[in-house]
PDB file with SEQRES, HELIX, SHEET and CRYST1 records, atoms N, CA, C and O in Angstrom:
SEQRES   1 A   75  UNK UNK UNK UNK UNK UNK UNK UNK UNK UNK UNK UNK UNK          
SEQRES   2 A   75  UNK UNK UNK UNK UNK UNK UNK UNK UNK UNK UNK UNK UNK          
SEQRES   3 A   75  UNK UNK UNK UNK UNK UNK UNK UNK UNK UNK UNK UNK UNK          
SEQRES   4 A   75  UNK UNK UNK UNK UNK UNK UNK UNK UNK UNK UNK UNK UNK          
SEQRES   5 A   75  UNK UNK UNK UNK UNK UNK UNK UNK UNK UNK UNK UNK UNK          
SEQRES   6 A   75  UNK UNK UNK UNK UNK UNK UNK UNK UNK UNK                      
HELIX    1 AA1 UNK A   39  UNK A   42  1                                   4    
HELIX    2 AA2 UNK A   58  UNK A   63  5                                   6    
HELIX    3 AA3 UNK A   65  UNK A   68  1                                   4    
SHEET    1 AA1 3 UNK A   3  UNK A   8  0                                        
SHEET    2 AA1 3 UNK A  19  UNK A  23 -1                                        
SHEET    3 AA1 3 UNK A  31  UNK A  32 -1                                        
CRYST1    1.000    1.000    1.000  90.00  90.00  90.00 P 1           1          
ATOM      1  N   UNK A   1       2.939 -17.263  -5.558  1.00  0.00           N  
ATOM      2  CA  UNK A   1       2.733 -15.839  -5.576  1.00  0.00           C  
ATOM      3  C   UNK A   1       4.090 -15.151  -5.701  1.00  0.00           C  
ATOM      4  O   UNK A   1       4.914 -15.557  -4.882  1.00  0.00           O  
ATOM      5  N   UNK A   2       4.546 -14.124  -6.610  1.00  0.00           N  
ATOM      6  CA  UNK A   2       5.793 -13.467  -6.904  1.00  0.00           C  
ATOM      7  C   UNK A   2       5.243 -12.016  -6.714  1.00  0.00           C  
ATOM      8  O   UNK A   2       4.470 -11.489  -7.514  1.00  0.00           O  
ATOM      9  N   UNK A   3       5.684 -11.463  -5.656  1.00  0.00           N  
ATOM     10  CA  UNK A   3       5.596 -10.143  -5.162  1.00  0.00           C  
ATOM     11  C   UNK A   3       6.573  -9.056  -5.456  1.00  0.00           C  
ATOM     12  O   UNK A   3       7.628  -9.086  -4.821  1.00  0.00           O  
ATOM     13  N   UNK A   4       6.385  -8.106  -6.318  1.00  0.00           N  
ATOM     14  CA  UNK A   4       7.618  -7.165  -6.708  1.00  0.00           C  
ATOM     15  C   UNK A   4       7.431  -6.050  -6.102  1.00  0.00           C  
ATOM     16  O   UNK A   4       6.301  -5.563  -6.148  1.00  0.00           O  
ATOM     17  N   UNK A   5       8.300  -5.487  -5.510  1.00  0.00           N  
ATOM     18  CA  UNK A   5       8.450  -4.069  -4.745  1.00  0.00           C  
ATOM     19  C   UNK A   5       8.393  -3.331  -5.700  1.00  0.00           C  
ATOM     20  O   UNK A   5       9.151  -3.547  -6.646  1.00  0.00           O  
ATOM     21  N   UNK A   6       7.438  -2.191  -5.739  1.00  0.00           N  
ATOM     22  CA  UNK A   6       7.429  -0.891  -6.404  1.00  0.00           C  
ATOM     23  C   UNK A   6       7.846  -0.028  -6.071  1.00  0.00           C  
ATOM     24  O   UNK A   6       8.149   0.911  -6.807  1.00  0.00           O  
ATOM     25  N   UNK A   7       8.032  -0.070  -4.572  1.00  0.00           N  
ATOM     26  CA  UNK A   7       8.651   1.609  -4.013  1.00  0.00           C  
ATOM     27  C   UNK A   7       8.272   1.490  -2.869  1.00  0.00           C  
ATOM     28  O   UNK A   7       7.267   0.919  -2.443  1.00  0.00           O  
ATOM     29  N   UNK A   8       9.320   2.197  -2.168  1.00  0.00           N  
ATOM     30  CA  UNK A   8       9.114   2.308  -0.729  1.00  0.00           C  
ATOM     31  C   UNK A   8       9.135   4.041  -0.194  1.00  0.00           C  
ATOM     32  O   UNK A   8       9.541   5.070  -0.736  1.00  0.00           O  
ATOM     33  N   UNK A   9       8.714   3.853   0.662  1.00  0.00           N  
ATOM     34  CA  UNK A   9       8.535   5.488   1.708  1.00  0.00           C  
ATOM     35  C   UNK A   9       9.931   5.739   1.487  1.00  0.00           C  
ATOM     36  O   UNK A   9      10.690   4.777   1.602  1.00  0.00           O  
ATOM     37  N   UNK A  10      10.544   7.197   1.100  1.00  0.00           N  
ATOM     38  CA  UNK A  10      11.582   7.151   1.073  1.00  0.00           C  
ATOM     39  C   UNK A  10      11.982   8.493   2.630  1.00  0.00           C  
ATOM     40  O   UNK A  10      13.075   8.792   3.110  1.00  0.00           O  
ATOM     41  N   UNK A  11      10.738   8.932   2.957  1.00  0.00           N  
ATOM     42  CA  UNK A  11      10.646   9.360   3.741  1.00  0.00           C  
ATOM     43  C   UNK A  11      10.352   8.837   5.548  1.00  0.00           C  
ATOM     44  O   UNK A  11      10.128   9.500   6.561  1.00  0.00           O  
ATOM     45  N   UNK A  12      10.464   7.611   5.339  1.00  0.00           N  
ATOM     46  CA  UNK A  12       9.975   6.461   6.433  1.00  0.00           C  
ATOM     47  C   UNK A  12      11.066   6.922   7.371  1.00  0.00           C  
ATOM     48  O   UNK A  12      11.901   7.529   6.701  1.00  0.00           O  
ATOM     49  N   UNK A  13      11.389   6.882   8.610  1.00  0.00           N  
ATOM     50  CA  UNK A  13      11.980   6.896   9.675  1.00  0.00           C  
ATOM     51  C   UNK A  13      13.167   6.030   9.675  1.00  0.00           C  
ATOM     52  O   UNK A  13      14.329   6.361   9.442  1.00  0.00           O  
ATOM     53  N   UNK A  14      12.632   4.704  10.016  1.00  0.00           N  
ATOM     54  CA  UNK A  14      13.310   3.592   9.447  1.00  0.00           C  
ATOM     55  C   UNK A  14      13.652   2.678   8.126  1.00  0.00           C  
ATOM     56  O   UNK A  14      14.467   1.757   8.196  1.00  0.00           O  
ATOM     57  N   UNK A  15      13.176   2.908   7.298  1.00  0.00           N  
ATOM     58  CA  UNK A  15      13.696   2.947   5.728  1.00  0.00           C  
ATOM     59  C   UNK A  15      12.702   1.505   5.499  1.00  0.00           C  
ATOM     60  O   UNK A  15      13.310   0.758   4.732  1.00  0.00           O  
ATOM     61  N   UNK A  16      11.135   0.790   6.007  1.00  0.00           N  
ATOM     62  CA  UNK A  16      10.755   0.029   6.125  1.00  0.00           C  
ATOM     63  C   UNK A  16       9.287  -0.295   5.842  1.00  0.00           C  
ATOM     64  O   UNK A  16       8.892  -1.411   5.507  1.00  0.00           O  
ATOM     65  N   UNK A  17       8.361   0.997   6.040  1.00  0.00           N  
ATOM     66  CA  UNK A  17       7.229   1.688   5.417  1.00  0.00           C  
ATOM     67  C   UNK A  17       6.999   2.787   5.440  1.00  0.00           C  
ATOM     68  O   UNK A  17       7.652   3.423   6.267  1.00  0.00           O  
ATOM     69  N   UNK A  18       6.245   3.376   4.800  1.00  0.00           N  
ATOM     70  CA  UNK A  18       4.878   2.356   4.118  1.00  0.00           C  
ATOM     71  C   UNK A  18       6.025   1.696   2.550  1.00  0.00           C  
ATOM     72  O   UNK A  18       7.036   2.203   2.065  1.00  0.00           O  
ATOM     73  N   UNK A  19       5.229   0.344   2.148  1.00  0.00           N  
ATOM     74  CA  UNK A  19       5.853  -0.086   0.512  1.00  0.00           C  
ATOM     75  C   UNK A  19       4.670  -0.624  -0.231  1.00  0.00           C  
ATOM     76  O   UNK A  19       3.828  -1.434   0.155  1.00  0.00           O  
ATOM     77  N   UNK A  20       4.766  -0.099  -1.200  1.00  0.00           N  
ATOM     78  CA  UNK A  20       3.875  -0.511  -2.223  1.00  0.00           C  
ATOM     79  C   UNK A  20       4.282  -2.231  -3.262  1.00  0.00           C  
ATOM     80  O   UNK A  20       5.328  -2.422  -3.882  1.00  0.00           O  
ATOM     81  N   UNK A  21       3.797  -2.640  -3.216  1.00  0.00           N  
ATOM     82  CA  UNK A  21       3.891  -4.306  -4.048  1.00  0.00           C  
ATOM     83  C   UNK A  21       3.200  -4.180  -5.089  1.00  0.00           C  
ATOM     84  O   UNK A  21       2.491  -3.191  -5.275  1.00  0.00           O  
ATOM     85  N   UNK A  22       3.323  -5.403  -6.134  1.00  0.00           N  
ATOM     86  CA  UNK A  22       2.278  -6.062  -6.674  1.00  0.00           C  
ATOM     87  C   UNK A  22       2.173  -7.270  -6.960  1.00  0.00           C  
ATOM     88  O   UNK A  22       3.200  -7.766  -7.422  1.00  0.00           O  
ATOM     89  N   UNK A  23       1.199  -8.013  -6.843  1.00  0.00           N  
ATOM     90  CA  UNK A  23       1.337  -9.115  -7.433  1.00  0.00           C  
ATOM     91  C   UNK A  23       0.979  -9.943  -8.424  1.00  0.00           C  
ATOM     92  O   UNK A  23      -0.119 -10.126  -8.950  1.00  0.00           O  
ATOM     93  N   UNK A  24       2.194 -10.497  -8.651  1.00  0.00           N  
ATOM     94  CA  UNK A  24       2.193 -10.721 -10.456  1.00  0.00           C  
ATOM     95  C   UNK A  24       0.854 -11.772 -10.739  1.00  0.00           C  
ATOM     96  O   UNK A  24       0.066 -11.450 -11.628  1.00  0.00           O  
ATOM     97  N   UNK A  25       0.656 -12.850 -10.073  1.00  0.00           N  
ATOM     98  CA  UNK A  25      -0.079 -13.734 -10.516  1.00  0.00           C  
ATOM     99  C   UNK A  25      -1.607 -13.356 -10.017  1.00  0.00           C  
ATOM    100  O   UNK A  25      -2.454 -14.164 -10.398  1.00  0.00           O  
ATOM    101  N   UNK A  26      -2.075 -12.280  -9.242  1.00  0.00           N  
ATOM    102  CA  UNK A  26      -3.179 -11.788  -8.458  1.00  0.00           C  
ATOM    103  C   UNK A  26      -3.573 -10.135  -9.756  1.00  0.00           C  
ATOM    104  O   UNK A  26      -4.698  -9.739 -10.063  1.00  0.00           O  
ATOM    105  N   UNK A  27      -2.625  -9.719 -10.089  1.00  0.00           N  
ATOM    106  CA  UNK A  27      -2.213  -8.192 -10.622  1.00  0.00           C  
ATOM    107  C   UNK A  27      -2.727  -7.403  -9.110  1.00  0.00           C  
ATOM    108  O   UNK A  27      -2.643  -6.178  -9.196  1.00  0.00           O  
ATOM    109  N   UNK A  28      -3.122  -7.801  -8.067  1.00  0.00           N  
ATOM    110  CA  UNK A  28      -3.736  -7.130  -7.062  1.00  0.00           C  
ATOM    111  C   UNK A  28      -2.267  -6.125  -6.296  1.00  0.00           C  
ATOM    112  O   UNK A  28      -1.204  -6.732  -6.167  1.00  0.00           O  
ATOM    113  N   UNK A  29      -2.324  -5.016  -5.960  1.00  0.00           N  
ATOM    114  CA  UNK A  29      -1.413  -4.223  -5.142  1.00  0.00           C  
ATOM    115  C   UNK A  29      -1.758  -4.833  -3.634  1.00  0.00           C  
ATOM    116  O   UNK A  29      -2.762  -5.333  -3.125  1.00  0.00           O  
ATOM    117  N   UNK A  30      -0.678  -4.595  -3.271  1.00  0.00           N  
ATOM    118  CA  UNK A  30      -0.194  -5.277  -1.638  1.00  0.00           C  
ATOM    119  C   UNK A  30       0.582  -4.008  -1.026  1.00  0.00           C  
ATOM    120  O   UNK A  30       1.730  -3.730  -1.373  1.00  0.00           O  
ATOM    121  N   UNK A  31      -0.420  -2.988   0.263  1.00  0.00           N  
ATOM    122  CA  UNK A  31       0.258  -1.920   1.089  1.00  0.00           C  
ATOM    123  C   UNK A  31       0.412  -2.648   1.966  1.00  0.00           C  
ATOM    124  O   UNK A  31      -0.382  -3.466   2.431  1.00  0.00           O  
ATOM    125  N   UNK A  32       2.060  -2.273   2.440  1.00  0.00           N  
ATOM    126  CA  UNK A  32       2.272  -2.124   3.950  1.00  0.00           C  
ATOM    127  C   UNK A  32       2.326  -0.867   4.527  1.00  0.00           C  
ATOM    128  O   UNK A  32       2.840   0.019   3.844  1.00  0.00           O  
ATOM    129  N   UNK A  33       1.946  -0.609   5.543  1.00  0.00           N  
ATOM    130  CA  UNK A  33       1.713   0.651   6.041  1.00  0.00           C  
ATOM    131  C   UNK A  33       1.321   0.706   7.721  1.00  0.00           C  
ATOM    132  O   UNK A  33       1.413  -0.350   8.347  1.00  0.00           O  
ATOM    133  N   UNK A  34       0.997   1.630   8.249  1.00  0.00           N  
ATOM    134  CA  UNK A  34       0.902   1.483   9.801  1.00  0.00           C  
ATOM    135  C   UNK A  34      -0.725   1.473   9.939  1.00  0.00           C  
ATOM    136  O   UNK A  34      -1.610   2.162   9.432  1.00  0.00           O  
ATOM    137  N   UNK A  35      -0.718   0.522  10.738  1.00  0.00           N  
ATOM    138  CA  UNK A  35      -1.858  -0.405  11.379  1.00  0.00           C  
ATOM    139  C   UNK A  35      -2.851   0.888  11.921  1.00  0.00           C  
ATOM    140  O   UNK A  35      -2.596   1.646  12.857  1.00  0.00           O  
ATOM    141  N   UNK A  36      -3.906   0.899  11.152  1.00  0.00           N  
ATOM    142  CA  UNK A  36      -4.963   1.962  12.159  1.00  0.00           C  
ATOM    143  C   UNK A  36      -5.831   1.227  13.264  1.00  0.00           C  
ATOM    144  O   UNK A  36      -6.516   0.274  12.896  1.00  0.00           O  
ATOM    145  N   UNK A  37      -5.842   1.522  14.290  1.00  0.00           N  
ATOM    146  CA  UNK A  37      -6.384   1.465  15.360  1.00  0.00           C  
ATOM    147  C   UNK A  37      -7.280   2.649  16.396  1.00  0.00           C  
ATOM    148  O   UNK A  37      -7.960   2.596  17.420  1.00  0.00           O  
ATOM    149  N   UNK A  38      -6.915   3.455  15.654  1.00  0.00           N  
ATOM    150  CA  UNK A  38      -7.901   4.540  16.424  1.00  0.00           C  
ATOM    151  C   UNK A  38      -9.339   4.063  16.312  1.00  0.00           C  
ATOM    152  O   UNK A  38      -9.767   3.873  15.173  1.00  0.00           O  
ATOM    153  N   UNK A  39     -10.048   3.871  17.232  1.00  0.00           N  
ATOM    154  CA  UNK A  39     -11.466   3.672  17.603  1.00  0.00           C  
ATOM    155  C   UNK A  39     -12.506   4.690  16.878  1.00  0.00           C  
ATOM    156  O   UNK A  39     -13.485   4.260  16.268  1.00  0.00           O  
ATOM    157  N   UNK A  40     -12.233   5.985  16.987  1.00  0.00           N  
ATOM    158  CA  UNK A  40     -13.027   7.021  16.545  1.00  0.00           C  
ATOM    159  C   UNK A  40     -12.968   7.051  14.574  1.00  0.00           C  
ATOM    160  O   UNK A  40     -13.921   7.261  13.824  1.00  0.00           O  
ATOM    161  N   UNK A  41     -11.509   6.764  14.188  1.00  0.00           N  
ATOM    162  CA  UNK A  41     -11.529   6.198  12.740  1.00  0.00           C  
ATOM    163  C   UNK A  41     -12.052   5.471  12.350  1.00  0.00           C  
ATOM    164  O   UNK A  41     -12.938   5.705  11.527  1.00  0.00           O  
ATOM    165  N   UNK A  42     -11.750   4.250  12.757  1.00  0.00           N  
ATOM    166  CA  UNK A  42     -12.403   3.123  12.739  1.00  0.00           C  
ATOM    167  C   UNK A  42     -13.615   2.733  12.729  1.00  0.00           C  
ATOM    168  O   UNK A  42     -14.060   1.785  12.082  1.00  0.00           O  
ATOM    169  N   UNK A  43     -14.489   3.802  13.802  1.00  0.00           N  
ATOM    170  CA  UNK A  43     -15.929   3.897  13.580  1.00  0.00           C  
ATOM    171  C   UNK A  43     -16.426   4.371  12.663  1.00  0.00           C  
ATOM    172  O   UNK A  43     -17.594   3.989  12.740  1.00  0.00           O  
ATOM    173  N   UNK A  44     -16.274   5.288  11.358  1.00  0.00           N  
ATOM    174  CA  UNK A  44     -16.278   5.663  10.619  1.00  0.00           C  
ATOM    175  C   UNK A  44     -16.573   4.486   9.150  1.00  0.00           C  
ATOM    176  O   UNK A  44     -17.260   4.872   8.204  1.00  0.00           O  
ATOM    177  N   UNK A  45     -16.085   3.381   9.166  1.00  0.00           N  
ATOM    178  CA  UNK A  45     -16.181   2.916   8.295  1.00  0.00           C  
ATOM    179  C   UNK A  45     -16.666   1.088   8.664  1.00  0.00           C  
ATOM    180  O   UNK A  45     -16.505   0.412   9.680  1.00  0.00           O  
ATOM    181  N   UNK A  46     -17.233   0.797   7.458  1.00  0.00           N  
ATOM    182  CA  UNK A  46     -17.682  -0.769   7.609  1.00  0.00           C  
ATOM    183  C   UNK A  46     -16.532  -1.563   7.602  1.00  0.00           C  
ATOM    184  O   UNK A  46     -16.165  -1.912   6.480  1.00  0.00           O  
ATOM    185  N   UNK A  47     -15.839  -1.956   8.589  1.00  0.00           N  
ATOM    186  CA  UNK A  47     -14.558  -3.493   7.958  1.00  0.00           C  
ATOM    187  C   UNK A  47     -15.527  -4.785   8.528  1.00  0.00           C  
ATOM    188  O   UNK A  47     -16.208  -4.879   9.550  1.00  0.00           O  
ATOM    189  N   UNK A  48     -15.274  -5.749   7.385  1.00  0.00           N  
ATOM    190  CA  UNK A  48     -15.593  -7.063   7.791  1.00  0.00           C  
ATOM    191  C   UNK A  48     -14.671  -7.278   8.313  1.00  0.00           C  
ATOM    192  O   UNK A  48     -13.786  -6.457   8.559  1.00  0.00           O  
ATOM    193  N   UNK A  49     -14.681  -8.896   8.708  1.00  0.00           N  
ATOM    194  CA  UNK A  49     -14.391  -9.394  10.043  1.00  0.00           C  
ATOM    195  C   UNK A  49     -12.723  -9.779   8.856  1.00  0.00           C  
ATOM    196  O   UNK A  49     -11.815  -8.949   8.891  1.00  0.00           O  
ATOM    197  N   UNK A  50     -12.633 -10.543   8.306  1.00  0.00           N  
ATOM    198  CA  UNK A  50     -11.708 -10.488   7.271  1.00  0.00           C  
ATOM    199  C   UNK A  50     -10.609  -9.580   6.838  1.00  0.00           C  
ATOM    200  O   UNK A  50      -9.502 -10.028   6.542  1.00  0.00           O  
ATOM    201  N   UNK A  51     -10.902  -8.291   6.796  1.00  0.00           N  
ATOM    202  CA  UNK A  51     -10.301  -7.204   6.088  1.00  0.00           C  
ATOM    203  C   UNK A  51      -9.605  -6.206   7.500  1.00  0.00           C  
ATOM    204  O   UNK A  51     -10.157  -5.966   8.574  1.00  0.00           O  
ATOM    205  N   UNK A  52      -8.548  -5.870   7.134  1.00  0.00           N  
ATOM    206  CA  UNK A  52      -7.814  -4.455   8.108  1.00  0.00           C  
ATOM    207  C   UNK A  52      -7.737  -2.739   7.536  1.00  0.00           C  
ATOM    208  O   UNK A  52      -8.387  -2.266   6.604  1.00  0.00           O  
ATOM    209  N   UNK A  53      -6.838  -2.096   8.327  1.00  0.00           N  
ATOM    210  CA  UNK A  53      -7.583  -0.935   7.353  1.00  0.00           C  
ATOM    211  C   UNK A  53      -5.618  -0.533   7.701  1.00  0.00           C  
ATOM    212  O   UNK A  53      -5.091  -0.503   8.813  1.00  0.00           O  
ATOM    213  N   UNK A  54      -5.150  -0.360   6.774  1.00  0.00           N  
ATOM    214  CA  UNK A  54      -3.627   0.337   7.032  1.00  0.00           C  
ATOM    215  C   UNK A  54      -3.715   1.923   6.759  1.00  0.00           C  
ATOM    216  O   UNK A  54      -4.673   2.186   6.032  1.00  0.00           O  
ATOM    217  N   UNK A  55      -2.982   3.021   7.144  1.00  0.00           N  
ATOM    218  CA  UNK A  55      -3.107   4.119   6.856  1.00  0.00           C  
ATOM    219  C   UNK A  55      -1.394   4.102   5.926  1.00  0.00           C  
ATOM    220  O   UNK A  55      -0.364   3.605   6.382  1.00  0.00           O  
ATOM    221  N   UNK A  56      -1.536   4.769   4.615  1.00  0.00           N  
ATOM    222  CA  UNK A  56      -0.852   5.104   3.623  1.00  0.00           C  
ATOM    223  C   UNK A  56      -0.657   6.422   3.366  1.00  0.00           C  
ATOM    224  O   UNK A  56      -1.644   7.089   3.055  1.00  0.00           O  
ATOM    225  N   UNK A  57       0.553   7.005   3.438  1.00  0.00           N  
ATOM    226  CA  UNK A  57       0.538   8.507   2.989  1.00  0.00           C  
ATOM    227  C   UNK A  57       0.213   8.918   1.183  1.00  0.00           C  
ATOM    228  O   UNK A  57      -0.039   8.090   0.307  1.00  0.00           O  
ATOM    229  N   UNK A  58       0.296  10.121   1.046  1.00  0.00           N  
ATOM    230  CA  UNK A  58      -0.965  10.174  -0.346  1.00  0.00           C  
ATOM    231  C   UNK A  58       0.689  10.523  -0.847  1.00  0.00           C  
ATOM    232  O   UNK A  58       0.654  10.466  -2.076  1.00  0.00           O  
ATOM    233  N   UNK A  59       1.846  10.795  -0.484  1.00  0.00           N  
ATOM    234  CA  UNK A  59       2.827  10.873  -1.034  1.00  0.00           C  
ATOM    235  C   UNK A  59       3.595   9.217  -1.814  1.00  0.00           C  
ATOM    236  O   UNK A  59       4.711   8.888  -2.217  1.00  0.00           O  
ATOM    237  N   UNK A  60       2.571   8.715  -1.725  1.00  0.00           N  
ATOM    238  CA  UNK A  60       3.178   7.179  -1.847  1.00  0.00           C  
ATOM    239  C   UNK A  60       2.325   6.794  -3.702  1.00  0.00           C  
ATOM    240  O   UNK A  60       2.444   5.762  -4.362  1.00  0.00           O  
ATOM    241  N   UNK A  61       1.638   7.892  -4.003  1.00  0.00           N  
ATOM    242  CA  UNK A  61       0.803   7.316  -4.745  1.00  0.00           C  
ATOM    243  C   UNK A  61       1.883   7.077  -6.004  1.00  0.00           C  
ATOM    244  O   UNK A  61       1.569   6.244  -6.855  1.00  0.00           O  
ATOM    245  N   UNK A  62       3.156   7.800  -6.133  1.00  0.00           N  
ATOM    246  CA  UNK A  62       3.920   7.756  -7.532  1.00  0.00           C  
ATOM    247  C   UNK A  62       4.542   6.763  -7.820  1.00  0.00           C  
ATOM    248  O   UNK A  62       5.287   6.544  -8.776  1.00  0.00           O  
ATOM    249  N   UNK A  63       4.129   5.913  -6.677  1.00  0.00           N  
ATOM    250  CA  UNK A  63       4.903   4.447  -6.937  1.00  0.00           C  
ATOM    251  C   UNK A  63       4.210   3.474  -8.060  1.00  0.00           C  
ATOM    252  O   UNK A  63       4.716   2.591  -8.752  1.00  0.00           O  
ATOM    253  N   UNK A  64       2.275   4.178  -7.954  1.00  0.00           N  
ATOM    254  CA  UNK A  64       1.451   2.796  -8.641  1.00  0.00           C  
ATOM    255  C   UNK A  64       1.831   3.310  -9.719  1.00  0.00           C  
ATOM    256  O   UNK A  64       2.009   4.518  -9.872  1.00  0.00           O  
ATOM    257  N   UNK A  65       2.017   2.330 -10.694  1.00  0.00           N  
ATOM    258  CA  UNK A  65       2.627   2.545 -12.446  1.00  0.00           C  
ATOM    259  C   UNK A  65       1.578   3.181 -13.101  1.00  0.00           C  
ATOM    260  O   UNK A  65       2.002   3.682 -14.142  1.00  0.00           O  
ATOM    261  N   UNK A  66       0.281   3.392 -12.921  1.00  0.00           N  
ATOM    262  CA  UNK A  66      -0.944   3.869 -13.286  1.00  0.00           C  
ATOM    263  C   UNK A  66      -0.737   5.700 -13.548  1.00  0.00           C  
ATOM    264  O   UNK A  66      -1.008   6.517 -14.427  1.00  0.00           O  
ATOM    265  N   UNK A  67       0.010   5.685 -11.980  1.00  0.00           N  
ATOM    266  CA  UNK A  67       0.518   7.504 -11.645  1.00  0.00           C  
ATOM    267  C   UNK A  67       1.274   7.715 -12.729  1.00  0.00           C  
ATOM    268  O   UNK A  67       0.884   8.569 -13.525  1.00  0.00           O  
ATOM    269  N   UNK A  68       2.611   6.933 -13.017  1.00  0.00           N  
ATOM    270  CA  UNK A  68       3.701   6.981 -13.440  1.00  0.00           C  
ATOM    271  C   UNK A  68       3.465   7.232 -14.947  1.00  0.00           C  
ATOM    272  O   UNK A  68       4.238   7.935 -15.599  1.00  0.00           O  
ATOM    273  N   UNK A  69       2.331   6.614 -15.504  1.00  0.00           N  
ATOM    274  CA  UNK A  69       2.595   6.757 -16.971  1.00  0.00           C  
ATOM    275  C   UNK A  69       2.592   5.203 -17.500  1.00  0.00           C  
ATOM    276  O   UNK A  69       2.651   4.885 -18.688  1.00  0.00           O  
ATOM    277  N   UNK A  70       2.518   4.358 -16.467  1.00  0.00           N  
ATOM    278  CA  UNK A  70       3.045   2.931 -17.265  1.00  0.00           C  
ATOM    279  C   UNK A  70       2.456   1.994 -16.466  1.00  0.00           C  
ATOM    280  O   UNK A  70       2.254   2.200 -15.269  1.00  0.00           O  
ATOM    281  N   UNK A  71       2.025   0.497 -17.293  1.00  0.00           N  
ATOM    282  CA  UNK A  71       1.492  -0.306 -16.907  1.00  0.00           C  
ATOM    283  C   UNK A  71       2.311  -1.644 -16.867  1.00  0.00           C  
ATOM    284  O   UNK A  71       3.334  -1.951 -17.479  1.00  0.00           O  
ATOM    285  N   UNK A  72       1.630  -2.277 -16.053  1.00  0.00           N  
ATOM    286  CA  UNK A  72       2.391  -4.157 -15.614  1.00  0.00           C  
ATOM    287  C   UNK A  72       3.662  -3.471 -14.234  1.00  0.00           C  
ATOM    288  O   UNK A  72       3.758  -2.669 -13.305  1.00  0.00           O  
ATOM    289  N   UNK A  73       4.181  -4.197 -14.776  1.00  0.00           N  
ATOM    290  CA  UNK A  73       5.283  -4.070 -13.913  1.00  0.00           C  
ATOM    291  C   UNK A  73       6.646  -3.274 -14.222  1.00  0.00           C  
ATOM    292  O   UNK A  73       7.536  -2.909 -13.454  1.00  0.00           O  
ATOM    293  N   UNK A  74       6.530  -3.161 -15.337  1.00  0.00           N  
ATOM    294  CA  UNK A  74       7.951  -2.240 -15.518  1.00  0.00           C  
ATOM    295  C   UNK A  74       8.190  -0.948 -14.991  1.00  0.00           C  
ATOM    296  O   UNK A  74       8.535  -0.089 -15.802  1.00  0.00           O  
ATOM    297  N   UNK A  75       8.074  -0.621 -13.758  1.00  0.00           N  
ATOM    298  CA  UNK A  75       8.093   0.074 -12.429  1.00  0.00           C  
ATOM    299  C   UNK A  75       9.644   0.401 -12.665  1.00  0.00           C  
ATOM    300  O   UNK A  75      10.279   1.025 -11.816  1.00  0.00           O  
TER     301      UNK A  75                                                      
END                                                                             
């Protein structure tokens, strides 16, 4: 698996998330972002037992190449 950074929060606290990925051999995007745990959110939606739910700011979206104008990886 070869994971390329697209962009990171440039607004992050600590300069660490949220970051947007992709991966090359999956084409699937990979968020890091802060862990939701609120109970009352959480109730809100179906997660299988499998899956987590990260919260992403909507300021993060200019990273996916889709936003940008451009596709693959040339980010």
């Amino acid at each position: 698996m070869a994971l390329h950074k697209l962009g990171q929060d440039p607004e992050s606290p600590d300069g660490k998330s949220p970051t947007v990925y992709i991966d090359d051999e999956t084409d699937h995007y990979i968020l890091q972002g802060w862990k939701v745990t609120d109970p009352a959110r959480l109730g809100q939606m179906d997660i299988p037992e499998h899956e987590t739910v990260i919260e992403f700011p909507r300021r993060m979206m200019q990273f996916f190449p889709e936003v940008k104008g451009r596709s693959g990886t040339d980010a």
